[in-house]
Each structure stands twice: as structure tokens, then as C-alpha cells.
C-alpha positions as CSV (number, residue, x, y, z in Angstrom):
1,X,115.2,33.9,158.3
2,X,115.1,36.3,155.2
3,X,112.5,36.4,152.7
4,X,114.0,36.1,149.6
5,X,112.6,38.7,146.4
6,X,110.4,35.6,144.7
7,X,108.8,34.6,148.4
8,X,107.6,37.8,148.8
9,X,106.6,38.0,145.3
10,X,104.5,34.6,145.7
11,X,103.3,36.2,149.2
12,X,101.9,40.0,147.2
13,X,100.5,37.6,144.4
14,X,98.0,35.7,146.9
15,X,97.2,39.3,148.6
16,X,96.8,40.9,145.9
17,X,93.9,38.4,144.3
18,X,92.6,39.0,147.2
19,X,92.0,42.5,146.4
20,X,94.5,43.6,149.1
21,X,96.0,47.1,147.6
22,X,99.4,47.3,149.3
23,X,100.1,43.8,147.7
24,X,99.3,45.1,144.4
25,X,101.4,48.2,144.8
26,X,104.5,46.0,145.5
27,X,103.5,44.0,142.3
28,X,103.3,47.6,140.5
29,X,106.3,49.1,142.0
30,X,108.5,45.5,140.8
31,X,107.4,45.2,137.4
32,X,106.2,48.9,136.2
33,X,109.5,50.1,134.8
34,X,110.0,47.0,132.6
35,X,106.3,47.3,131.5
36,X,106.8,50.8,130.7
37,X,110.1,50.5,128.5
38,X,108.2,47.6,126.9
39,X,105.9,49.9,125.6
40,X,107.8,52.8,124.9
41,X,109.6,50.7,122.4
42,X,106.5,49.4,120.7
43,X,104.8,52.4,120.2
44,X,107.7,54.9,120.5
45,X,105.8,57.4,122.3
46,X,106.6,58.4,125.9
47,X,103.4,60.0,126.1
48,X,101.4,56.5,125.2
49,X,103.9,54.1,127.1
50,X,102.7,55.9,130.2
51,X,99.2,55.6,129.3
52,X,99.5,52.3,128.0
53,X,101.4,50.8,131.1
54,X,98.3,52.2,133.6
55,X,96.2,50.2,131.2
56,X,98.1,47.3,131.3
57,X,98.0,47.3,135.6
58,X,94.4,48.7,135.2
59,X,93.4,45.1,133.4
60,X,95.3,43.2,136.1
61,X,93.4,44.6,138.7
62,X,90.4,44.4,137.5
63,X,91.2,40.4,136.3
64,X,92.8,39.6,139.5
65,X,90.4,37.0,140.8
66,X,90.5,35.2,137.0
67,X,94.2,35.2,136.8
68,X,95.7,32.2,137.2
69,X,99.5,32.4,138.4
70,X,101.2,29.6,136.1
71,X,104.6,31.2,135.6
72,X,106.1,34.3,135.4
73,X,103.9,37.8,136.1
74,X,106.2,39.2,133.9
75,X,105.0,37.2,131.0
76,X,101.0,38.2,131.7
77,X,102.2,41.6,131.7
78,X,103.7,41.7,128.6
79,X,100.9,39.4,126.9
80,X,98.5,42.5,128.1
81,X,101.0,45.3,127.2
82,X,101.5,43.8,123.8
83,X,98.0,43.5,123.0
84,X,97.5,47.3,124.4
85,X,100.0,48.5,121.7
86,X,99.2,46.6,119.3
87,X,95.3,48.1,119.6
88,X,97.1,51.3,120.0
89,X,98.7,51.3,117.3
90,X,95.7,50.0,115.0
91,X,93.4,53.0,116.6
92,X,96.6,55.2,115.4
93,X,96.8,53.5,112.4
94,X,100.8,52.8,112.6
95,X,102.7,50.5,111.6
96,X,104.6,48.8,114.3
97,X,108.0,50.5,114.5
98,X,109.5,49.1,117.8
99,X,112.0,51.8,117.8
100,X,113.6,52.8,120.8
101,X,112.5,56.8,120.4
102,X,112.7,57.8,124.5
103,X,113.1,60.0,127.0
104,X,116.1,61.1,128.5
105,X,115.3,58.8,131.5
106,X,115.5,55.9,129.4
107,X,117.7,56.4,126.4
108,X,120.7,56.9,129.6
109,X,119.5,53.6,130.5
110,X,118.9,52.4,127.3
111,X,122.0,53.0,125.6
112,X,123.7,50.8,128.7
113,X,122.2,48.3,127.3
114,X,122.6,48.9,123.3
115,X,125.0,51.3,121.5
116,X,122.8,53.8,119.2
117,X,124.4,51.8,116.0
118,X,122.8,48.7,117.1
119,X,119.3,50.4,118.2
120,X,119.0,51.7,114.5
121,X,120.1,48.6,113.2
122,X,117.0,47.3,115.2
123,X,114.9,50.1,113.6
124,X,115.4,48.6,110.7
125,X,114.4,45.1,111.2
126,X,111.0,44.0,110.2
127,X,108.9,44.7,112.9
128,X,108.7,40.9,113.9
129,X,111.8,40.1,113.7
130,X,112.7,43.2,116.1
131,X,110.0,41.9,118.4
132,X,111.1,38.5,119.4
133,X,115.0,40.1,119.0
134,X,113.6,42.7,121.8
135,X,111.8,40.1,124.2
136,X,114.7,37.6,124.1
137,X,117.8,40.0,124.8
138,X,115.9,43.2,126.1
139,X,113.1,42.0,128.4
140,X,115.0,38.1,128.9
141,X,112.3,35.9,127.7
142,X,112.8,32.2,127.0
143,X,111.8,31.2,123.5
144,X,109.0,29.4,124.8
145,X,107.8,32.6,126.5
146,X,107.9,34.4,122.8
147,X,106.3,31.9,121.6
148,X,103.2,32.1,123.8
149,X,103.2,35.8,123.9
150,X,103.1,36.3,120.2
151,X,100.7,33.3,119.6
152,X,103.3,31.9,117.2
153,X,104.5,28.1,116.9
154,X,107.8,27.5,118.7
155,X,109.7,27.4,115.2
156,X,108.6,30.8,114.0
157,X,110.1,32.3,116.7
158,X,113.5,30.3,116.6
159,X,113.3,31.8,112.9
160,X,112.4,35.1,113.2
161,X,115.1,35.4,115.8
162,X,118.1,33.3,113.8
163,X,116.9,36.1,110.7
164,X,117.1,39.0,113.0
165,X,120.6,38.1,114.2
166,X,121.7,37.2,110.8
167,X,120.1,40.9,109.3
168,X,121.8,42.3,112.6
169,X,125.7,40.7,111.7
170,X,125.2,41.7,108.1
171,X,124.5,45.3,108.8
172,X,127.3,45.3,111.3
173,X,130.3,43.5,109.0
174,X,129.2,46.4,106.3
């Protein structure tokens, strides 16, 4: 009998609240990459991705035995690596630019993904509407998800995203 990806998953979450390292290596090693790109394209620094994305695993460790796993990792993750940009940011004191400004690694992988017209019509988006447009089609959250990351009401996210797709066509059909 194989173990399925989510099995094993479910299997390094209960290890690694128990403090078991190798458990919370395989929990790294799964969800770094996304974590990273995450916050690359908040902060649009390589430099402070990196650093922001050891922060991000740095808290989970050390919140382990308070975490309660009621969904998707991914989600906690990117509640955490939000809130580390957005303090990054305000210690910076930028405005929140979500622009996809990358290294090589991941503009090749990026631009799979989104053609460089469409990434600058992103740039241009107010920042929240390029946020939930980013977490819905880039990182595959549900609404719901948006909604409980952002701390916004349900609606507010339905309209920031119906306003970022309507900015998006208009740029495009001009």
C-alpha cells in the first residue's frame, strides 16, 4: 500500500509538533519554494524573500505545539509570510508593490505562469487588488482562504478580485 503526498503530510504534521526535526524538514522542503515566491512578490526583493521565508519557518517552529492543524499548512504559512512582509515593509517604509521583480530562478518559472504584459499589468493594480488577484490564481487559494488571510469580510474580497480582473481586461483590450 502507497502512501499518498497528503498521508504523509498528515503523518510529518504530528511529528513535527512533536518537535521531531526530520518531520519538519519534509514540511520545509514541500512548502518552502511557494513561501518564498510568495514573498518575493510582496516585497520584491530576492534578498528579503530569503530572509523573510526563514522567518516565516522560524515562527512555525517555534509555535509548533500551539498550532492547531484546521486546514491547509499552506494557508498558516502565508498568514505568517504576509504578516512578515507586511512588517517588512513598514520597517522599510514601502509601500506594498507586489511586483514580481526576481531572480533568474524564478522569473523562468515565473513567466510560465504569466507573460511579462500581464505581470506589469499586475504592477499596476492597487496593491489590494493585486493581492487577492495573486493568492487566487498564483498561490490557488479559495476565496474563503483570502478572506481569512487578509482579515477581510468574504465580500471585499469577491470585490477586490471582480475590480482586479475588470482593471486587468481593460488594460488588455487597450
Amino acid at each position: 500500500m502507497t502512501v499518498d503526498s497528503s498521508d504523509r503530510l498528515d503523518a510529518a504534521m504530528d511529528g513535527f509538533k512533536q518537535g521531531d526535526p526530520d518531520c519538519f524538514q519534509e514540511m520545509v522542503e514541500h512548502h518552502q519554494q511557494s513561501i518564498a515566491t510568495f514573498c518575493l512578490r510582496y516585497v520584491g526583493s530576492a534578498d528579503a524573500a530569503c530572509d523573510l521565508t526563514q522567518e516565516v519557518f522560524l515562527t512555525l517552529w517555534r509555535e509548533r505545539k500551539r498550532y492547531r492543524h484546521r486546514g491547509k499548512l499552506k494557508s498558516f504559512l502565508l498568514t505568517i509570510a504576509r504578516n512578515r512582509c507586511l512588517a517588512h515593509l513598514k520597517r522599510e517604509r514601502k509601500v506594498v508593490p507586489l511586483r514580481p521583480e526576481m531572480d533568474r530562478r524564478t522569473a523562468e518559472s515565473d513567466s510560465e505562469l504569466l507573460g511579462r504584459d500581464l505581470r506589469h499589468s499586475i504592477h499596476r493594480l492597487q496593491p489590494d487588488f493585486a493581492e487577492v488577484l495573486i493568492l487566487r490564481y498564483l498561490e490557488d487559494m479559495d476565496l474563503q482562504e483570502i478572506a481569512e488571510l487578509t482579515e477581510q469580510p468574504l465580500g471585499t474580497v469577491k470585490s477586490r478580485l471582480h475590480r482586479a480582473l475588470e482593471q486587468l481586461r481593460r488594460d488588455w483590450h487597450d
